[in-house]
C-alpha positions as CSV (number, residue, x, y, z in Angstrom):
1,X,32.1,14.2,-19.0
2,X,29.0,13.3,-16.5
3,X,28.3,17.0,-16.2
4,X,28.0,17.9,-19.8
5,X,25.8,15.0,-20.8
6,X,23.7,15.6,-17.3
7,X,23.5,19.6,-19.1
8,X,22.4,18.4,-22.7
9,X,20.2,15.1,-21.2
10,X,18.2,18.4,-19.3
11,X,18.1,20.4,-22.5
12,X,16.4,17.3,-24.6
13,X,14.0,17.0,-22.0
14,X,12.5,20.4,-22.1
15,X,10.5,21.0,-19.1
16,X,10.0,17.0,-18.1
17,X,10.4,15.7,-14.8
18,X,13.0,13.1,-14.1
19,X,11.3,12.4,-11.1
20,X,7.8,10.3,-11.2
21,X,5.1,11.7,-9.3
22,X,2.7,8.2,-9.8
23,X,5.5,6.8,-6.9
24,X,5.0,9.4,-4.4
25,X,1.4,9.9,-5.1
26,X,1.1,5.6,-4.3
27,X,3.2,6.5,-1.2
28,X,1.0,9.2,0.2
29,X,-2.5,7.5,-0.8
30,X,-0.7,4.6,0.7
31,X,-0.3,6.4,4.2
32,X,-3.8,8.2,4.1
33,X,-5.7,4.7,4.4
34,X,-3.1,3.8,6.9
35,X,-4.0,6.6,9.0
36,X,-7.8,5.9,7.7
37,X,-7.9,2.4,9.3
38,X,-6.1,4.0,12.6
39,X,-9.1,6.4,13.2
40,X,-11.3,3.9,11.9
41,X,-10.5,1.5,14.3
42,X,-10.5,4.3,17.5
43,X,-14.1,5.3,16.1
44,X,-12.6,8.9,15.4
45,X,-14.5,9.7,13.1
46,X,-13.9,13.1,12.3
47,X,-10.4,12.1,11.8
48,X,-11.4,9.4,9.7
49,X,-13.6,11.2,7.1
50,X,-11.0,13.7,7.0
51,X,-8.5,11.2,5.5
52,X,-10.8,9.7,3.5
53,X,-11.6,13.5,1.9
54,X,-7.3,13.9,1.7
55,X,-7.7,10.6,-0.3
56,X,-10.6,12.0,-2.5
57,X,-8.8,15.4,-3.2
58,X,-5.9,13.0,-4.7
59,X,-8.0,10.9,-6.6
60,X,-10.8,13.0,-7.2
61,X,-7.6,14.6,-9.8
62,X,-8.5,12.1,-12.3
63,X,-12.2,12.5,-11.8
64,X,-14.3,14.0,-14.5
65,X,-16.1,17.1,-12.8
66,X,-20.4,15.8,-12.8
67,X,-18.7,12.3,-14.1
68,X,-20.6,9.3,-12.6
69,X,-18.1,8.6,-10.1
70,X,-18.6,12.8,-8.7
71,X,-21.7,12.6,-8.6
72,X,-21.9,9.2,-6.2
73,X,-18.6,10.6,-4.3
74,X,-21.2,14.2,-3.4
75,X,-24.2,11.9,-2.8
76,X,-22.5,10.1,0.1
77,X,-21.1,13.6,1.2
78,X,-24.7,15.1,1.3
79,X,-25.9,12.1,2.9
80,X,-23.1,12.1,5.7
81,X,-23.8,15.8,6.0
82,X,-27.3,15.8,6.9
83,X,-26.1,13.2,9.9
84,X,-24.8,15.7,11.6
85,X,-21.7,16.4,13.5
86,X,-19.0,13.5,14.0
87,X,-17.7,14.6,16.8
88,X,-18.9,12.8,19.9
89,X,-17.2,14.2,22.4
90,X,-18.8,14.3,25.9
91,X,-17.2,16.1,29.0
92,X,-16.4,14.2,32.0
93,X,-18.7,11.4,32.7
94,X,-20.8,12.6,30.5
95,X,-22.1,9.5,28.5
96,X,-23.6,9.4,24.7
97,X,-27.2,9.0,24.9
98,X,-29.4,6.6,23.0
99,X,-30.4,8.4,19.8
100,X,-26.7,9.7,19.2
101,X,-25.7,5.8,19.6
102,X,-28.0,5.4,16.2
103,X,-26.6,8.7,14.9
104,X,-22.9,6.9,15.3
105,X,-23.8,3.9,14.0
106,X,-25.2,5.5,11.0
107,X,-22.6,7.8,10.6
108,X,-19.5,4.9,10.8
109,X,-22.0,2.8,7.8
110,X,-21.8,6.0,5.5
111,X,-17.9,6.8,6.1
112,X,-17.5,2.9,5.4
113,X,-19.3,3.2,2.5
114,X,-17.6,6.3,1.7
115,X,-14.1,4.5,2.6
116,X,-14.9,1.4,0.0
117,X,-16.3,3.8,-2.8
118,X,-12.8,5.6,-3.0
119,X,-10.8,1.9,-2.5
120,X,-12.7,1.0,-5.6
121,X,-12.2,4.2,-7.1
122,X,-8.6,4.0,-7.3
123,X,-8.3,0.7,-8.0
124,X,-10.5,1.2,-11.0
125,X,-8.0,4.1,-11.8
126,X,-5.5,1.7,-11.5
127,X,-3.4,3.3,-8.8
128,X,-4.8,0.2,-6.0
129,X,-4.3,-3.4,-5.2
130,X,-6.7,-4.2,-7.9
131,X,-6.1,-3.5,-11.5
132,X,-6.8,-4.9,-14.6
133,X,-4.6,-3.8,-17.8
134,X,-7.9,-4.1,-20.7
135,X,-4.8,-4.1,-23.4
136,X,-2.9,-7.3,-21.8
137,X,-4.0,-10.6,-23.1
138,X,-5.1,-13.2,-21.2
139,X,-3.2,-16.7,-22.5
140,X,-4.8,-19.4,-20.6
């Protein structure tokens, strides 16, 4: 009977999740860059750093806390931070002034910077488009 071995198959497994996570994780890291290159391409950038820190917070999982790759992930932060705001808004007819064009300019450099640092990150993690297996051979 289904039921019965669907009953013992969930005893055997003691406490182990027939459902992968690694997919759904791939989905949802999948739709944060998607969103990412959205606000990206509007030059929203508080939107888009905010992604790119919902990103971080999944990868960031796998990071070893004062690891090399924490430490360069909080240098960008600090360096962002001390940009300033991101938010550019101006009321009305209100146009952005020259020194916060430079201040915007700077600021999309470090979130693209910030953006390619976590791509590379989870490729290297192997969770990307890029991965390399170290234990596969490599025939020709």
């Amino acid at each position: 009977m289904v039921f019965d071995r669907d009953l013992k198959q969930e005893m055997d497994d003691d406490r182990t999740s027939r459902l992968n996570s690694a997919g759904i994780i791939n989905i949802t890291i999948e739709n944060l860059w998607r969103e990412s290159y959205s606000s990206m391409s509007k030059g929203d950038l508080v939107t888009w750093n905010r992604k790119l820190d919902a990103i971080w917070l999944i990868l960031g999982g796998d990071v070893v806390e004062d690891s090399e790759e924490d430490k360069n992930f909080y240098k960008i932060e600090k360096i962002l931070y001390k940009q300033g705001s991101l938010s550019h808004k101006k009321d009305g007819f209100e146009k952005v002034g020259g020194n916060e064009n430079e201040k915007i300019a700077m600021q999309y450099l470090i979130l693209r910077k910030k953006s390619l640092f976590l791509r590379r990150l989870q490729n290297k993690q192997g969770k990307g488009t890029a991965y390399h297996d170290e234990d596969s051979y490599d025939f020709d």
